[in-house]
N, C-alpha and C positions, 0 to 999 in steps of 0.2 A: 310683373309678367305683362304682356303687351296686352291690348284687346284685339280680338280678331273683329275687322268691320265686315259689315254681313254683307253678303253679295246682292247688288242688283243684279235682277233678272233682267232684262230689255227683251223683246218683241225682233225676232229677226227681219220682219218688214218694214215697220215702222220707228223704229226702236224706244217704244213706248215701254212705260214700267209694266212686266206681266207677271202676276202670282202663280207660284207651283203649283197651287190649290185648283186653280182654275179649269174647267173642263178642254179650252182651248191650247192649254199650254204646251210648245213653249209660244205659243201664241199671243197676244192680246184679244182677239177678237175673231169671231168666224171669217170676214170680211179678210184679217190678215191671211187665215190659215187658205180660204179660196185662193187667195193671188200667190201663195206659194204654193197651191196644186195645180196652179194655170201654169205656173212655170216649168215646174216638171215635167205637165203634158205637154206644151209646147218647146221643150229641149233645150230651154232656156237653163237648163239646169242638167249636170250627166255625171256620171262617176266614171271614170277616166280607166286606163287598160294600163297595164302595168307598161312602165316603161324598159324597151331594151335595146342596149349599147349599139350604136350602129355599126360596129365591127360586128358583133353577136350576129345581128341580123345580115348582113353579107355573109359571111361564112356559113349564118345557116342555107342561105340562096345558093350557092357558089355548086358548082357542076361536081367540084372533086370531091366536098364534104357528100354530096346526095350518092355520087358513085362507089364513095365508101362505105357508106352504109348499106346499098346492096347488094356490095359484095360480101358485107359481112351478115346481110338476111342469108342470099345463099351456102355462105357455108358454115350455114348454124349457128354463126358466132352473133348472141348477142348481150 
């Protein structure tokens, strides 16, 4: 049976070795964990909006898709 080799952890800033254990983790160091909260306050850092198909997106725009739909507000249909 194989051995499983144990995972290094690394340090997403610096990519130093970081224990589980550690109160910073997945950090190595207070020092790393500040410079990736500087990053997120400064926008350096973003979680992204879903992405949609640029046809999706024109036909949602588009005059006839919007007139459709309020004609189907007004006659109750929805």
């Amino acid at each position: 049976m194989p051995r499983k080799r144990p995972i290094k952890l690394r340090c997403p800033i610096c990519k130093k070795p970081a224990q589980a254990a550690d109160a910073d983790f997945p950090f190595c160091s207070e020092r790393c964990r500040l410079i990736d909260l500087g990053k997120w306050a400064s926008g350096a850092y973003v979680v992204s909006s879903p992405v949609t198909d640029a046809e999706e997106a024109l036909r949602q725009d588009s005059p006839e898709v919007q007139n459709e739909v309020q004609n189907n507000d007004e006659d109750g249909n929805r």
